[in-house]
VMD Tcl script that draws the C-alpha trace (Angstrom):
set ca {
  {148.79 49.52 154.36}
  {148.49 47.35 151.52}
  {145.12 46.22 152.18}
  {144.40 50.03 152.28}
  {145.61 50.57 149.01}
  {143.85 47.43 147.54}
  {140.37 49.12 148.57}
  {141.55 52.56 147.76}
  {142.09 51.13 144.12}
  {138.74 49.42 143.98}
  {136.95 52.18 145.41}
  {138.51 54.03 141.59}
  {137.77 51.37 139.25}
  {134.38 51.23 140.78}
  {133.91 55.46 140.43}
  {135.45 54.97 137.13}
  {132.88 52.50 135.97}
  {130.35 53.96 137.69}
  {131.42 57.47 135.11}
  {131.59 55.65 132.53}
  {128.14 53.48 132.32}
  {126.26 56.87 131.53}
  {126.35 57.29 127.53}
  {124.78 59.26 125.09}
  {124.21 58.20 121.54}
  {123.44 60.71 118.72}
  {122.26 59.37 115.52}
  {121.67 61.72 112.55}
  {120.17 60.42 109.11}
  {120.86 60.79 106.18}
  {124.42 61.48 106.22}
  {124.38 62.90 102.79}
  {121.54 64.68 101.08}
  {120.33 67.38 99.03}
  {120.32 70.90 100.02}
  {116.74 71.75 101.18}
  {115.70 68.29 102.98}
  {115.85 68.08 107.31}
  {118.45 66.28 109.22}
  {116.50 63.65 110.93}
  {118.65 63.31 114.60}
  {117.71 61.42 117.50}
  {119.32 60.60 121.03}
  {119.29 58.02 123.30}
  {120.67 58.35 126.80}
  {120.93 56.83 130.52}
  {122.03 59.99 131.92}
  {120.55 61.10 135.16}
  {117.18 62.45 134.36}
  {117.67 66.31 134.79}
  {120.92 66.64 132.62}
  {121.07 69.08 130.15}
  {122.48 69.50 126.54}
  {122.69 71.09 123.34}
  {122.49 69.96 119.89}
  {124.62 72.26 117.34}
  {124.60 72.10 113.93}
  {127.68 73.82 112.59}
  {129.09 74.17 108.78}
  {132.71 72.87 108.51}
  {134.90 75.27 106.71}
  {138.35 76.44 107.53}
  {136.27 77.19 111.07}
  {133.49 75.99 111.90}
  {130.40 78.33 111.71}
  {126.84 77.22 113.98}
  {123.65 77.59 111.70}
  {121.45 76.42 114.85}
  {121.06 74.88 118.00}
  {118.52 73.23 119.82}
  {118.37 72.63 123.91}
  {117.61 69.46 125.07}
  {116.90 67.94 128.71}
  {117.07 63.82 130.15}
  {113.65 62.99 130.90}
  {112.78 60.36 133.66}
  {111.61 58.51 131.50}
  {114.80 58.49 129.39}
  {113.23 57.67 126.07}
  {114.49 58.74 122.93}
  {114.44 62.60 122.05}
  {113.90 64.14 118.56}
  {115.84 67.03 116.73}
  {114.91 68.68 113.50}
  {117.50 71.03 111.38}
  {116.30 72.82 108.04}
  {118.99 72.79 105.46}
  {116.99 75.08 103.14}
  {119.17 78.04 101.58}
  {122.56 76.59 102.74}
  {125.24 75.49 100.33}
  {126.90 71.99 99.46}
  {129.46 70.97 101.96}
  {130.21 69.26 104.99}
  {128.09 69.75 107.88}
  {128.06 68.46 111.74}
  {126.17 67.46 114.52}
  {127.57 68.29 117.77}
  {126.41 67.03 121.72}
  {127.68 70.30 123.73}
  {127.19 69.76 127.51}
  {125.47 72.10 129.47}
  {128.39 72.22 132.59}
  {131.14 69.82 133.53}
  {129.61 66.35 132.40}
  {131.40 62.88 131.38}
  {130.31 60.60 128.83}
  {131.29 57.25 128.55}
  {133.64 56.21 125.62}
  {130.73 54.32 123.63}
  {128.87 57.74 123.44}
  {128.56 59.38 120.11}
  {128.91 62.66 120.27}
  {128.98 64.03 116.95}
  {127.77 63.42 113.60}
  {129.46 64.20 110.00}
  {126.52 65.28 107.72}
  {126.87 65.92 103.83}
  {125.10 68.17 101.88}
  {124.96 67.96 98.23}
  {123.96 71.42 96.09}
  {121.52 71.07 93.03}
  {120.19 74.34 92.69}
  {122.42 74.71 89.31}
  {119.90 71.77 87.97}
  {117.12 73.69 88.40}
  {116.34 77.15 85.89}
  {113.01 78.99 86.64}
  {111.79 80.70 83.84}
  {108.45 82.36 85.16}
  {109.15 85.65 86.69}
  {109.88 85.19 90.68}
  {107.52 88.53 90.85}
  {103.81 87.94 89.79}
  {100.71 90.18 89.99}
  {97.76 88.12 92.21}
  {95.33 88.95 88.99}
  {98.23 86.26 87.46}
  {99.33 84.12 90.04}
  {101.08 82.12 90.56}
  {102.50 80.53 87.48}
  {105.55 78.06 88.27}
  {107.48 76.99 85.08}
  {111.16 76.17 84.40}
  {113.50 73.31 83.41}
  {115.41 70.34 85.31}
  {118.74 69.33 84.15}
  {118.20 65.78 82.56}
  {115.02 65.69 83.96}
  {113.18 64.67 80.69}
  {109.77 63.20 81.39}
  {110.52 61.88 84.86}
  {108.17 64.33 86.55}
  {109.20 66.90 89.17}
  {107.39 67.41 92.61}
  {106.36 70.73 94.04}
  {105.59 71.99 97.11}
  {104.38 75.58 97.70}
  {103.54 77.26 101.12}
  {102.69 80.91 101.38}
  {104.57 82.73 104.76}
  {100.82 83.28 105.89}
  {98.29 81.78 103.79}
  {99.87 78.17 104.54}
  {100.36 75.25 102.62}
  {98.16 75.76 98.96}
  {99.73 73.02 96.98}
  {101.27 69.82 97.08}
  {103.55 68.14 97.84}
  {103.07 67.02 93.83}
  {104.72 65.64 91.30}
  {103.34 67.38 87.76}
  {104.65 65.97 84.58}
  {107.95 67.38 82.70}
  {108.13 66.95 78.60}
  {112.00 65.99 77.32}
  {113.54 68.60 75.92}
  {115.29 66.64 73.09}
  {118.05 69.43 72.43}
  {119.90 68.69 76.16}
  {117.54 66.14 77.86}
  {115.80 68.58 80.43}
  {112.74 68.29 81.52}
  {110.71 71.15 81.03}
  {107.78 72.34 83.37}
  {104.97 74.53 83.90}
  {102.56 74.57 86.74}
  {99.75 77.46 87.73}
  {98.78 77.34 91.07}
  {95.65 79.25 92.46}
  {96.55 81.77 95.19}
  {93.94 84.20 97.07}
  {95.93 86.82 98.37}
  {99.23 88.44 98.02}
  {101.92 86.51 99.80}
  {105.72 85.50 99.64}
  {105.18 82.02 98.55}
  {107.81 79.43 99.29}
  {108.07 76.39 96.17}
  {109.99 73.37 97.29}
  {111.63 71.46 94.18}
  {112.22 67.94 93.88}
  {112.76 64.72 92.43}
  {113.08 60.59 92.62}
  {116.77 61.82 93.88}
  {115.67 63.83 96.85}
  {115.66 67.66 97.02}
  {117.00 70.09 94.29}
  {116.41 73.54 96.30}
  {113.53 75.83 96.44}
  {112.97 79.82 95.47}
  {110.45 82.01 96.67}
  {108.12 83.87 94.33}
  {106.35 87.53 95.56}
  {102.50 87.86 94.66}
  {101.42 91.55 94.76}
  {98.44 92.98 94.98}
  {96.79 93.00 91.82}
  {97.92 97.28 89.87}
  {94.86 98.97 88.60}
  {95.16 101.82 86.91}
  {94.68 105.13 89.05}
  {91.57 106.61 88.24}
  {91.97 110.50 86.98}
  {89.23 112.80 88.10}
  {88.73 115.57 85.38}
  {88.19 118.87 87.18}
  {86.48 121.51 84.70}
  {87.56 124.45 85.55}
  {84.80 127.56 85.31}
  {86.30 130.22 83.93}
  {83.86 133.30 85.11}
  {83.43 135.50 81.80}
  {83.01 139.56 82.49}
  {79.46 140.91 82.03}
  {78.85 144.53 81.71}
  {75.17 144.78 82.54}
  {73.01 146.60 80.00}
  {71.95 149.63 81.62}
  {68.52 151.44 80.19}
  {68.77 155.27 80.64}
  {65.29 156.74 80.91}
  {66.11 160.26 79.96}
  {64.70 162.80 82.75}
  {62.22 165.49 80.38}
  {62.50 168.90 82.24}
  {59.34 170.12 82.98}
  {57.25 172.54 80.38}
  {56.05 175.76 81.92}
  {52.80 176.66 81.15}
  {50.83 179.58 81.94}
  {48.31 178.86 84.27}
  {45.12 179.50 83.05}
  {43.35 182.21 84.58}
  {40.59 181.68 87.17}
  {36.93 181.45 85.55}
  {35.45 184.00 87.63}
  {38.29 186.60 87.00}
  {37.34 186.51 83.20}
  {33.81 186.65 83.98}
  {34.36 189.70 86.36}
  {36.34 191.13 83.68}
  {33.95 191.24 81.33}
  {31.22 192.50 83.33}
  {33.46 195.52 83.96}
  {33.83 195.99 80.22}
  {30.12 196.05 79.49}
  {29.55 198.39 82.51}
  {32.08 200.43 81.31}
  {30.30 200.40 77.47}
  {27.20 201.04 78.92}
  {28.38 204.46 80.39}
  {30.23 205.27 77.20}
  {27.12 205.03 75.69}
  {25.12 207.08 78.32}
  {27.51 210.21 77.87}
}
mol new
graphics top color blue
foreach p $ca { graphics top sphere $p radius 0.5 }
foreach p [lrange $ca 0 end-1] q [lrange $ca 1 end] { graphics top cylinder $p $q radius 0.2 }
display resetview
């Protein structure tokens, strides 16, 4: 009996082990940066090829609220797997990094599993003072201020949601402002088309946030067709009146040879007057 419980016991520690040699490690960098830079995270694993996981970035508040997650697989090959997360438009606070497991799965107790990730917020550093609305017949003209930026420089980066990448990323100079130390900017950048373009803003210190500016197509003024309107004028038409002349009687002369007989009966009848 004993020597039945002696293997029964080894037969544990060895299923025990045998759980616990398959770890996961999760390694997220930096740990604290800017709002607007990627979290970098990679993991390493000797987990059967096949297993499956999630990375899940959550925001730690009073709850915790997930921004994103990515699915991830073991590969035969076990080599080291890459995750990207986009911090752009979030606020300063205290982010994590989470390994969720895909079904009923045991890591080892040298796994890490999660990852504490700050984020620091310097969009108040930044003030844009070109209008985040620009005609294309303009655009795009990038100018503002960085808090105690003097003449360090600041870098830009602007991508358009589908013309691409059309500038940077650049560092253009600042001048000192020598009322509060800012560093005051201005930067034109040649667009083509009308876009939503994207402008990335940074500095030797990392990211300070990024805005998006709205290039329209370029207003011309409507052009007003004049219509002249005809305006038909009465016309009486002039009518001549050729008065109708009523016929003139005349007596129709009388035939030649009645006058000619009528005569000869006069000088016959003379002739006899003169006979008696």
């Amino acid at each position: 009996m004993k020597k039945f419980l002696c293997i029964l016991i080894l037969l544990s520690l060895a299923l025990v082990g045998s759980a616990s040699a398959y770890n996961i490690y999760l390694n997220c960098s930096p740990l604290t940066i800017p709002v607007g830079q990627t979290i970098k995270c990679s993991v390493d694993s000797n987990f059967p090829p096949g297993t499956g996981f999630s990375l899940n970035f959550y925001q730690k508040q009073y709850t915790s609220t997930l921004i994103s997650s990515q699915a991830m697989t073991i590969q035969p090959s076990q080599l080291t797997q890459y995750a990207l997360f986009d911090t752009t438009g979030l606020k300063g606070g205290t982010y994590d990094v989470e390994i969720a497991w895909n079904g009923a799965v045991s890591a080892g107790s040298n796994s890490m599993l999660a990852q504490i990730i700050q984020l620091t917020d310097r969009s108040g550093d930044l003030t844009i003072t070109s209008p985040t609305t620009q005609d294309l017949a303009d655009a795009l003209v990038i100018a503002g201020s960085l808090k105690n930026g003097g003449n360090s420089g600041i870098q830009l980066q602007v991508d358009g949601a589908s013309s691409g990448r059309v500038f940077g990323p650049q560092y253009i100079s600042t001048t000192n402002n020598i009322q509060n130390g800012a560093g005051v900017f201005s930067q034109t950048v040649a667009v083509t088309q009308p876009d939503d373009y994207t402008v990335k803003f940074a500095d030797a210190n990392g990211a300070i946030t990024s805005a998006v500016f709205h290039v329209t197509a370029p207003t011309t003024a409507p052009t007003i067709v004049t219509v002249t309107s005809i305006i038909p004028t009465s016309f009486t038409p002039k009518v001549t009146y050729t008065p109708i002349l009523k016929p003139t009687t005349k007596p129709s002369p009388l035939p030649v040879f009645l006058i000619i007989g009528a005569v000869g009966i006069g000088i016959i009848l003379a002739a006899r007057a003169r006979k008696e």
